[in-house]
C-alpha positions in Angstrom: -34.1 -46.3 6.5 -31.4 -44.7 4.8 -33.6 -41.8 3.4 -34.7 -41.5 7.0 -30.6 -41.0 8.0 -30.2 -38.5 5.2 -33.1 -36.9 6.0 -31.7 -36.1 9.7 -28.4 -35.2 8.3 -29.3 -32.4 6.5 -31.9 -31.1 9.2 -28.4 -31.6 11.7 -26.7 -29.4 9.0 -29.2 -26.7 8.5 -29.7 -26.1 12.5 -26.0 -26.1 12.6 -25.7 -23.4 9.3 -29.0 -21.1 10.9 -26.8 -21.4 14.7 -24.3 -18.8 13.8 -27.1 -16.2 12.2 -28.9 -16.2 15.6 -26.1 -15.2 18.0 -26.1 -11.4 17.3 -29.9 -11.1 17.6 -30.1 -13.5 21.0 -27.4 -10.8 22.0 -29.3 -7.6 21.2 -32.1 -9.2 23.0 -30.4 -9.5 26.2 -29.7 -6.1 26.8 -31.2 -4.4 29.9 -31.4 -0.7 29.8 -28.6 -0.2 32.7 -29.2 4.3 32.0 -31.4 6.5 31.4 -33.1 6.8 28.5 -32.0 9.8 26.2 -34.9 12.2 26.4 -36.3 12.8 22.9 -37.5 16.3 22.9 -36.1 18.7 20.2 -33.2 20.6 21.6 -32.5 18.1 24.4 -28.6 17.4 25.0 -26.6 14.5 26.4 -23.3 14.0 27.0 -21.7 10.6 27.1 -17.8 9.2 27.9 -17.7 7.3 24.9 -15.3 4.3 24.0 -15.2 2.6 20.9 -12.6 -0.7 21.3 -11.1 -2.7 18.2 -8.9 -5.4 18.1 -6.0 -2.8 17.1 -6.8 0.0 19.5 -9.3 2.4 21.1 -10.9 5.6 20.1 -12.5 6.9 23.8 -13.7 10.5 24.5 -16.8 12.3 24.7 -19.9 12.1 22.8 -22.4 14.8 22.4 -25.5 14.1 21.1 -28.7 16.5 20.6 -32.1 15.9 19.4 -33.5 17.8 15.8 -36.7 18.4 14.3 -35.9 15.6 11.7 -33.7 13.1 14.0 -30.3 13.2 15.9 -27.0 14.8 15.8 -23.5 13.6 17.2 -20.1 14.6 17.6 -17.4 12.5 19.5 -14.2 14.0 20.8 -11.0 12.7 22.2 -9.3 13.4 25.1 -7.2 16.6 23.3 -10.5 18.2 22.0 -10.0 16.8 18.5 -13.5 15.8 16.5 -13.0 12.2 16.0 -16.7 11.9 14.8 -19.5 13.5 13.6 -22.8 12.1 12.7 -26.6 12.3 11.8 -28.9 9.7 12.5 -32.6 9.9 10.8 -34.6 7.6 13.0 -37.2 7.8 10.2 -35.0 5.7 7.8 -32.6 4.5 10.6 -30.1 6.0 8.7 -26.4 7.6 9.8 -25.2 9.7 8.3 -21.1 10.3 8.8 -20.2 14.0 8.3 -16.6 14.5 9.4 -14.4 11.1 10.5 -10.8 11.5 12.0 -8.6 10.7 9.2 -7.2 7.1 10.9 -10.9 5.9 10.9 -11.5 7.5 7.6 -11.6 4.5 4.9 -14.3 3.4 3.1 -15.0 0.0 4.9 -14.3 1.4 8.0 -17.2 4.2 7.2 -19.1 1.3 6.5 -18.9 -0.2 9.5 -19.3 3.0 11.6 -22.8 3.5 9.9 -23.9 0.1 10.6 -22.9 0.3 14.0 -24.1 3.9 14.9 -27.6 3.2 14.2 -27.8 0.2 16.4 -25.9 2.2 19.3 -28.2 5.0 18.7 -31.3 3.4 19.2 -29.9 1.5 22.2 -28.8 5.0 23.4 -32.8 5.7 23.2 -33.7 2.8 25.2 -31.3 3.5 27.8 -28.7 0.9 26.8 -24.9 2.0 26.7 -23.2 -1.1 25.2 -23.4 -1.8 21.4 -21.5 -5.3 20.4 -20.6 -5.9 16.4 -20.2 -9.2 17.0 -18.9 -9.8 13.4 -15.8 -7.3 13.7 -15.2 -7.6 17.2 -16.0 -3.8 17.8 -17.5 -2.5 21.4 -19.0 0.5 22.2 -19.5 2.1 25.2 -21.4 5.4 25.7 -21.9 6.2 29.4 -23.7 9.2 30.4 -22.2 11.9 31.7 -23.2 14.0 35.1 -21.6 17.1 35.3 -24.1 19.2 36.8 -23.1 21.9 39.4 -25.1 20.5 42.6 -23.5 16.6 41.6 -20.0 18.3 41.7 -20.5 20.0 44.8 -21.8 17.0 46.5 -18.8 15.0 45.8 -16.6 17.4 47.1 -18.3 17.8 50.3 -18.5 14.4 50.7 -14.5 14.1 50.4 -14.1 17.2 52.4 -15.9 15.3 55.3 -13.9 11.7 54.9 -10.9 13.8 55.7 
């Protein structure tokens, strides 16, 4: 009877110890494409407002990413024009590769964490999915896509012109 008891206890302790692990992948699976997928022929172009939210600030802007031979390439710029970030991704390898970071962001364990991140809101990017959660340093990404076509532009202001 009492082997039976500790025998339960440490199956109550393992689920409890393999709970935690689970969250960020039941998380990842949950995601519903809510975009259009980024079209991955070579030369294609995107354009994204992008946000980036810590628990000590923001980084939002506009993302522009474009599809290579060999894989992806980024840049993200703020609201003044500056580069906060520009990156590689090798889907091959699901690799990132950082090749200019703003100089705020630019510490080794931050770098770290970019890379990490990146490839995951990269390939959500390519599924059509524009949030990215790290759930272990409470950083969320938002890249929505951009419409700045001509005929989109137009539309909208003939459809204000006519409410007045």
């Amino acid at each position: 009877m009492k082997m039976d008891m500790k025998n339960r206890c440490v199956a109550f302790l393992l689920v409890l110890l393999m709970m935690p692990l689970s969250l960020p992948m039941m998380a990842q699976q949950e995601a519903v494409p809510d975009q259009a997928p980024f079209v991955d022929s070579i030369g294609s172009r995107q354009k994204y407002a992008a946000t980036i939210e810590m628990k000590k600030g923001y980084l939002s802007g506009i993302c522009v990413m474009v599809s290579e031979d060999d894989g992806y390439r980024a840049s993200v710029f703020n609201e003044f024009g500056i580069s906060a970030l520009d990156f590689t991704y090798l889907p091959s390898k699901r690799k990132v590769k950082l090749q200019h970071v703003i100089k705020m962001l630019d510490k080794w364990y931050i770098r770290k964490v970019l890379k990490h991140d990146l490839v995951h809101v990269v390939d959500n990017l390519l599924q059509g999915i524009s949030t990215y959660t790290d759930e272990k340093y409470h950083i969320k990404y938002q890249f929505n896509i951009l419409d700045d076509s001509k005929e989109s532009h137009l539309e909208k202001n003939l459809d204000d012109a006519t409410e007045e």
